[in-house]
C-alpha positions as CSV (number, residue, x, y, z in Angstrom):
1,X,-72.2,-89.0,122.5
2,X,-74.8,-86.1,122.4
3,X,-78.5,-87.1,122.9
4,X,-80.8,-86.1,120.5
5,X,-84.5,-84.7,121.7
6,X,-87.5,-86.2,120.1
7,X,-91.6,-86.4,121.2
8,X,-92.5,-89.4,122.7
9,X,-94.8,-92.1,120.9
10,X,-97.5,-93.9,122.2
11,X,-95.1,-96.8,121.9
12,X,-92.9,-95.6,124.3
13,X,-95.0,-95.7,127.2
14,X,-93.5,-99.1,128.9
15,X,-89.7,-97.8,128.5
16,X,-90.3,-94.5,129.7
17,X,-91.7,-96.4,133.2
18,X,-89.1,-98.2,133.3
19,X,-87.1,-94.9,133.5
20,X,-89.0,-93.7,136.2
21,X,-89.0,-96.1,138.2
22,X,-85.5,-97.3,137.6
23,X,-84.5,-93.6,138.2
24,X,-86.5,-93.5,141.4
25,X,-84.9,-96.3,142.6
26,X,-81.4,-94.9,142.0
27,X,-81.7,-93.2,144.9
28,X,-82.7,-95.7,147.4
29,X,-86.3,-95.5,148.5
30,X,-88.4,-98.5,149.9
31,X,-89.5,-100.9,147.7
32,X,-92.8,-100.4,149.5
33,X,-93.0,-96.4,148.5
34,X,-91.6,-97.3,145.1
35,X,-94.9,-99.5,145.0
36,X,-96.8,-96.4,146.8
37,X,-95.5,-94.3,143.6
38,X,-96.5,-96.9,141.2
39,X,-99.4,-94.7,139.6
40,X,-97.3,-91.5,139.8
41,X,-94.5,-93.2,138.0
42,X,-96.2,-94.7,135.2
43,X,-96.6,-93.2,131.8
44,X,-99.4,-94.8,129.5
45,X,-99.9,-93.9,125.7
46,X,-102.8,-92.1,126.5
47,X,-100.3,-89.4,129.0
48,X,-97.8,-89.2,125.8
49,X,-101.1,-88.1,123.4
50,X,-102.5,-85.8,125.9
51,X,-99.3,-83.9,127.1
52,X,-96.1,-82.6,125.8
53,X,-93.5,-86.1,126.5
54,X,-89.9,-85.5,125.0
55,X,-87.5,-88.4,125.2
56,X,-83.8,-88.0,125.0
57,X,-82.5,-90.7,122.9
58,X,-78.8,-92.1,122.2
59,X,-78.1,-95.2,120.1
60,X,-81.3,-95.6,119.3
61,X,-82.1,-95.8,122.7
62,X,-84.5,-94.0,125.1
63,X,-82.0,-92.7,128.2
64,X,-84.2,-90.2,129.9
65,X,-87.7,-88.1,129.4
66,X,-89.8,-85.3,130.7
67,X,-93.5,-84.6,131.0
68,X,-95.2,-81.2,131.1
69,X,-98.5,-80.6,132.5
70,X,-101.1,-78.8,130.2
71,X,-103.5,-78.5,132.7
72,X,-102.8,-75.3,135.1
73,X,-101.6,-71.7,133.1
74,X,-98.1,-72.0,135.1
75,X,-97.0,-75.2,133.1
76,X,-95.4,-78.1,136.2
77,X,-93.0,-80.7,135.2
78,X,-94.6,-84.0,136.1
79,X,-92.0,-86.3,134.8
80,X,-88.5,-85.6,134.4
81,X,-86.1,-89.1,134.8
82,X,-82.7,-89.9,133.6
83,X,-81.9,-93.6,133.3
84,X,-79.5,-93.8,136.1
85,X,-76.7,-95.4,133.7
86,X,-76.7,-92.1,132.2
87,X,-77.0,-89.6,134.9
88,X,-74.1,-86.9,135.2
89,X,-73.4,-87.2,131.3
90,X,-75.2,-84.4,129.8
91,X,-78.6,-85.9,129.0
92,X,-80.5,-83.6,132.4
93,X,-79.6,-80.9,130.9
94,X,-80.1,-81.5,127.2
95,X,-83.4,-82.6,128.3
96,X,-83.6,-79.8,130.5
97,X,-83.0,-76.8,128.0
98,X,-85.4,-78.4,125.8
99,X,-88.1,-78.5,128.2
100,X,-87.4,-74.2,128.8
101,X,-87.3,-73.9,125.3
102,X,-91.0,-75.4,124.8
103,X,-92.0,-73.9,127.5
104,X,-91.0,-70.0,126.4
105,X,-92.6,-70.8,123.0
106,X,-95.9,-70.9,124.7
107,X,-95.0,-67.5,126.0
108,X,-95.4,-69.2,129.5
109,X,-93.4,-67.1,132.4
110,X,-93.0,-69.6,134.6
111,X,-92.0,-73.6,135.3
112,X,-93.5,-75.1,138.6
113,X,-91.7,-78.0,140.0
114,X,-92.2,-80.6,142.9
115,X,-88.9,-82.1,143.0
116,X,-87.4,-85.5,144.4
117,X,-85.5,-84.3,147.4
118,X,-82.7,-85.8,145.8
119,X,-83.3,-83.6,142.0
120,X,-83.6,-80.8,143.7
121,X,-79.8,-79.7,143.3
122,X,-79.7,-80.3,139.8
123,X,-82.9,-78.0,138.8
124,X,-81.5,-75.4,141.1
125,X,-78.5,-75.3,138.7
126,X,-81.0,-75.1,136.2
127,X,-82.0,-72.2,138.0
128,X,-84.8,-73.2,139.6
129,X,-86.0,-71.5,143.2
130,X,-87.4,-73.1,146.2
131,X,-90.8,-71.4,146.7
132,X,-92.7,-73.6,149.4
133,X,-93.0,-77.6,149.7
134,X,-95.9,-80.0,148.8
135,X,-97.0,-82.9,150.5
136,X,-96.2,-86.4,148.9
137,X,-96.6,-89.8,150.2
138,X,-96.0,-91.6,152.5
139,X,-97.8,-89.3,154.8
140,X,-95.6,-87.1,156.4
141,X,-93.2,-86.5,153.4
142,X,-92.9,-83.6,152.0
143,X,-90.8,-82.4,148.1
144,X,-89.4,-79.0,147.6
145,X,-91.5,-77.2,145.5
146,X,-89.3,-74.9,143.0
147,X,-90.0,-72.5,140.7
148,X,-88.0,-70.5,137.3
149,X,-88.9,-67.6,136.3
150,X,-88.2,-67.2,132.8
151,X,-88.1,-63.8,132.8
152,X,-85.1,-63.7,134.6
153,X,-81.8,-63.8,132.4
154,X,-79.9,-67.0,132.4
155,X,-82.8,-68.8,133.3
């Protein structure tokens, strides 16, 4: 079953945490970092009105979501989670070409991206580029930071 794309509501706040976190926890961390990332992985109403928040949604149901930042003039993905009961069937990348979509009709050039080690395959075959690392916590760790350049065909 394809997912459909729709914005966010204010109402969606508390299920598109427990996204995040459930996704983060997919791949194993510490319960103590999950904790650490508590902040980072929460999404209140207020986030949905500010920013552009798409969820992907199939039976009525909220499977995955993404998050752009409006704040810097090289729009960054701060949230982009898949429930993990629906990873590897389409819903990434339906959520994914969305996202480039918005993002070219802003005439943006360019998607910045500090990945999850472990979501860093799939937005290279997205087409994303490593282009340097950012720190991330717990001290010490560090996240690939990628990079597409929509100008670039197939991108």
């Amino acid at each position: 079953m394809t997912a459909t794309i729709r914005r966010a509501r204010p109402t969606d706040a508390a299920r598109l945490t427990r996204i995040a976190h459930a996704a983060k926890r997919h791949w194993g961390y510490p319960e103590r970092w999950i904790r650490s990332w508590r902040d980072d992985l929460t999404v209140t109403p207020e986030d949905i009105a500010r920013r552009a928040v798409y969820c992907a949604v199939r039976r009525r149901a909220v499977v995955g979501f993404y998050g752009l930042s409006a704040e810097r003039d090289v729009p960054e993905i701060d949230h982009f989670w898949v429930h993990p009961g629906h990873i590897g069937t389409g819903v990434g990348r339906r959520l994914f070409s969305h996202l480039v979509r918005r993002v070219r009709s802003t005439r943006a050039t360019r998607i910045r991206i500090a990945s999850d080690p472990n979501a860093a395959g799939f937005y290279r075959r997205m087409g994303a580029r490593r282009v340097g690392r950012v720190s991330s916590t717990p001290r010490g760790r560090y996240l690939p930071l990628l990079a597409i350049d929509l100008r670039r065909k197939g991108s």
